[in-house]
N, C-alpha and C positions, 0 to 999 in steps of 0.2 A: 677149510682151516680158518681160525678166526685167528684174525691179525687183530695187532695189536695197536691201535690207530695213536696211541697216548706216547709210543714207544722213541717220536723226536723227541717230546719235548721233557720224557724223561727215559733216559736213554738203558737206566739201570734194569728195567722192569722187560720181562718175558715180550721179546719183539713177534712168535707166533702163537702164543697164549692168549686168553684174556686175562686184562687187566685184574687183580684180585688184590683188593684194601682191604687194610686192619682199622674199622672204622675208630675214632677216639672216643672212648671211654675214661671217665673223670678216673685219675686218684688208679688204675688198671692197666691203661696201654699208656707205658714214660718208654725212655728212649730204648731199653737195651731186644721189647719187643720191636719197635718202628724199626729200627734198624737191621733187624734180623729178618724180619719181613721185606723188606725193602733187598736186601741182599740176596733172598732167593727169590728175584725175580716179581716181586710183588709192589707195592706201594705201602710202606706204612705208617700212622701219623699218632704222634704223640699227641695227648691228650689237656690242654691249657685249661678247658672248665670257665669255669666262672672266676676264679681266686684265682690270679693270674700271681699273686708275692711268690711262689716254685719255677716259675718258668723259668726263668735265667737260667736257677740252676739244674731244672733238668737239663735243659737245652744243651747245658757246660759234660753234663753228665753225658748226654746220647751220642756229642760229639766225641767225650773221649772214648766210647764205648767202638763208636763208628772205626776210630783211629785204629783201638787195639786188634779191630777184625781184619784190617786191610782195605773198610768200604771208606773209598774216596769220594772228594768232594764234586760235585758237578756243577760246572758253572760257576764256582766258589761258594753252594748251597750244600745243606748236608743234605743226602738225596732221602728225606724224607718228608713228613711233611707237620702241620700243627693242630689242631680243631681249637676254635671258642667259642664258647657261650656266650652271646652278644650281649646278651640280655643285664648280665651281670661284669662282663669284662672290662679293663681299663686300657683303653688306645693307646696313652703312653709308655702304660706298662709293656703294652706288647710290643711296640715300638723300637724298647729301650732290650729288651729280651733278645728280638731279632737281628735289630743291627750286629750284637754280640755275635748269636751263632746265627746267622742266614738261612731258610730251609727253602725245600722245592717249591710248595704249596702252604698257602692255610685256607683253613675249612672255616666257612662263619655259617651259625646255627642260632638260632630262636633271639633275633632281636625284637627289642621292645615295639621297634615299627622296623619294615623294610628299608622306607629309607635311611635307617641309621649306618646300612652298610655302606653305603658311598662312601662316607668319609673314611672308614675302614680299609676300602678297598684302595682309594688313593694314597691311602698315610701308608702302606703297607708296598704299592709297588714303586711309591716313589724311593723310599728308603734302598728297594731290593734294586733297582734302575730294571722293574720289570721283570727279576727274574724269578721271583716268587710269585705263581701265578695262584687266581680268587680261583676257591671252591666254594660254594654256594647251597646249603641243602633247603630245600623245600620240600611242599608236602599236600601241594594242590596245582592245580594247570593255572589257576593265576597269580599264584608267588612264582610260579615258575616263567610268566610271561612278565611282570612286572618286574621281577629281579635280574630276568635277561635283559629288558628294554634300558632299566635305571644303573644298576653298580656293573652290567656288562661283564659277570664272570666267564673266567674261561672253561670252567665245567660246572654245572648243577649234580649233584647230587639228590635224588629224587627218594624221597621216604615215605614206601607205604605202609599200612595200618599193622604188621605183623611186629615191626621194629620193636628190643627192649627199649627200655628207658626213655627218656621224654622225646616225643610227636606231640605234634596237632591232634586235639583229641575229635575232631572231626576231619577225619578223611578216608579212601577209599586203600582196596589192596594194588600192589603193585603190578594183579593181572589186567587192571582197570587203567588204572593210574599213569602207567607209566606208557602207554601205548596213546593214551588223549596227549597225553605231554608234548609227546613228539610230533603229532600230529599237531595240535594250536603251536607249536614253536613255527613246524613248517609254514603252515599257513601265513603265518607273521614274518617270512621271511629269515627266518633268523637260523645259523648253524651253530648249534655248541654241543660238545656231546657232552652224555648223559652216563652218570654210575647211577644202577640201581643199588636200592637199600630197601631192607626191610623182611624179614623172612628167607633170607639166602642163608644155608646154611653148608653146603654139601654142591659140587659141582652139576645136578640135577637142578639145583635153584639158578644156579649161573646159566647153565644153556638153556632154558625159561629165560631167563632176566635179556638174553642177547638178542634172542626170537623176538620179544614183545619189544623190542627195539632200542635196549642198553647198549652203550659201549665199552662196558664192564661194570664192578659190582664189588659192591663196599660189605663184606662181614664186619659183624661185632662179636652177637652172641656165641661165636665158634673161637671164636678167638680165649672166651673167659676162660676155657681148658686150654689155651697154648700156656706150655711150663713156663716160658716169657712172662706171663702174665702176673702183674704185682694185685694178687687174689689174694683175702682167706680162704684157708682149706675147709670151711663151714659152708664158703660160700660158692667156691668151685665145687665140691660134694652134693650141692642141691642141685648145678648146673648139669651134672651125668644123674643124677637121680630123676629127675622131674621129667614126665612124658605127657605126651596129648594138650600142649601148650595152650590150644583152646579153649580146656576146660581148666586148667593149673595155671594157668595167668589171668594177671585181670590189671587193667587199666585205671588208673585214682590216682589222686595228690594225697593219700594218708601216708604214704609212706615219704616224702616232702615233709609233710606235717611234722611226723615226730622224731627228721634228724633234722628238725633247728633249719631246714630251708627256705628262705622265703625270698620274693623274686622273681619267679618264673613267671612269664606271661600268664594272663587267664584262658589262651587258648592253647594250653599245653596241658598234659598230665603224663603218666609212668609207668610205663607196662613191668609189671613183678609177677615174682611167684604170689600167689593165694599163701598165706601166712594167719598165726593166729592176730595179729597187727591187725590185716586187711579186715578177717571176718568179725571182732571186738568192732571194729568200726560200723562194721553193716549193721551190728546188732542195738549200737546205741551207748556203745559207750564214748566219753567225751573224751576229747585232743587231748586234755591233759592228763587223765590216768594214763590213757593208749602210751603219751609221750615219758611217761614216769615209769612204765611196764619196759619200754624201748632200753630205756637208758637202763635199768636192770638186767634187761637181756643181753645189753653191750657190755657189760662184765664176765660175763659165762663164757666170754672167747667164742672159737668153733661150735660152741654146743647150742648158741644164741641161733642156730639157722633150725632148719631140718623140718617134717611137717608140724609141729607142733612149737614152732619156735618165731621171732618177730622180728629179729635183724631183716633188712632190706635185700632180697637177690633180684638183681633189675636183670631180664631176659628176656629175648622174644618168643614169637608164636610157636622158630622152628627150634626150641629147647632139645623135644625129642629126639630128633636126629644127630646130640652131640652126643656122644657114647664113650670119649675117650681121651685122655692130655694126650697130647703130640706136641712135640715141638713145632714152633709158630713155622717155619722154613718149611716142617712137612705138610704142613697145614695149606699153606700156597701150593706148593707142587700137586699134591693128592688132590685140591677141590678143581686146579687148570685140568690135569691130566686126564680126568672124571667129565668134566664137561668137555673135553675135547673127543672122546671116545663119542659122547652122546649126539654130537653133531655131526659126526663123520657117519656115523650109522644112519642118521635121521636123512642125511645127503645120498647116503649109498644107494643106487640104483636095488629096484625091490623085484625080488624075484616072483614069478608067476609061476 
């Protein structure tokens, strides 16, 4: 059975499951998924981004959301959790967010330096008196050794190369990755568990992710079909369309480029679908038609996606494998009960 090791310190989530997150996704996953996900058993984290001027009011929103379902508060935290974009985020803004509505967890993601999380992680469990605990995502065995030694989270979050939307555009898959992790952690002395991320998509990627040594495991991509999900239907339509994520994703900053983003480290880029965007780009045309072409396809609504289209679908490797909207609630039960079957079999005594 895989116990569920996270299940003190968030008491809402599946105690003989593994752990299954709704990773945040900017402007996608806001409260009324986190909390529905978080409610059957799962963990899930609304989405802060870089523009933090929305957060208040999601935060005002997920909590009334939370209220109208009957999910209480834990700890006097809403039991879900937050993601930010360091790189681009304001500390007081978030600050000033939290104090209001309090959550389990926040997630810190791609800052400018490592160290800028310290002061993050302090200004954040001083405010919660400790009860909002640091998530941490990295994306190599020495952010992930550095950022345990320095801002001391209480989980890493570990992202390999398969992951949509912005990674480190140098680093390895998470059948590599995330097994050295554990290993240089131990070495170092140090215990924190670990969510995998990056190519999970389906409860086969989860009991993979447990095996190579996770202590659960953060979806995004599966999530862009939960009917939760604040998607265009252009853009959830490519997310069931698109297969063989190897050869129909591709990793670059043009799609950055021409929605007006700018900011993100230079050791980042954005795994998307292949778009006419992407291949205009390869062929030589410049930022600014590409961005003048964007912004005309941003008129066309729903029709702006599809293969012959340039709006932005950020997705990972395992695209493929999503087939179908389900509500976010069945989305946790279906990928625990999937990987629980897969472990119970793999343990079962093998007949001769």
């Amino acid at each position: 059975m895989a116990t569920n090791i996270f299940h003190t310190d968030y008491p809402w989530t599946s105690p003989d499951a593994p752990l299954v997150v709704s990773a945040p996704m900017m402007k996608i996953t806001l409260g009324r998924l986190a909390v529905t996900v978080s409610a059957h058993g799962g963990f899930g984290f609304l989405a802060g981004g870089f523009d933090l001027s929305p957060l208040a009011r999601d935060l005002t929103e997920a909590a009334e959301y939370a209220k109208s379902q009957n999910v209480l508060l834990h700890n006097g935290t809403l039991p879900i959790g937050v993601g930010f974009q360091n790189w681009g985020s304001d500390l007081h803004m978030a600050v000033e967010a939290l104090k209001e509505n309090p959550v389990a967890a926040a997630w810190f993601f791609a800052p400018k330096q490592l160290s800028d999380l310290i002061d993050w992680a302090k200004a954040i469990r001083t405010i919660s008196e400790g009860k909002t605990k640091i998530w941490v995502q990295v994306g190599t065995v020495a952010e992930a050794i550095e950022v345990a030694k320095t801002t001391k989270p209480d989980v890493l979050v570990v992202q390999g190369s398969d992951s949509g939307g912005h990674g480190l555009a140098q680093r390895s898959s998470l059948l590599t990755l995330l097994p050295e992790t554990a290993d240089a952690l131990a070495a170092e002395g140090i215990e924190i568990p670990l969510i995998a991320a990056g190519g999970i998509v389906d409860g086969r990627g989860v009991a993979a992710a447990l095996t190579l040594g996770a202590n659960g495991v953060a979806l995004g991509t599966r999530f862009l079909a939960a009917q939760e999900a604040v998607i265009a239907k252009g853009y959830q339509d490519e997310v069931l369309r698109v297969t063989d994520g190897g050869t129909s994703t591709t990793t670059t900053t043009i799609y950055d480029v021409v929605r007006g983003i700018h900011g993100w480290p230079r050791a980042y880029n954005g795994r998307g679908v292949v778009n006419r965007t992407y291949l205009d780009a390869v062929h030589g045309m410049s930022n600014e038609e590409n961005t003048d072409r964007y912004q005309e396809a941003m008129k066309q609504g729903d029709a702006g996606w599809g293969p012959e289209g340039r709006l932005t679908t950020y997705v990972g490797a395992g695209v493929g494998l999503v087939r179908k909207v389900m509500p976010a609630g069945e989305i946790v039960r279906h990928v625990q009960q999937e990987a629980l079957e897969i472990l119970q079999r793999s343990a079962a005594p093998k007949v001769q």
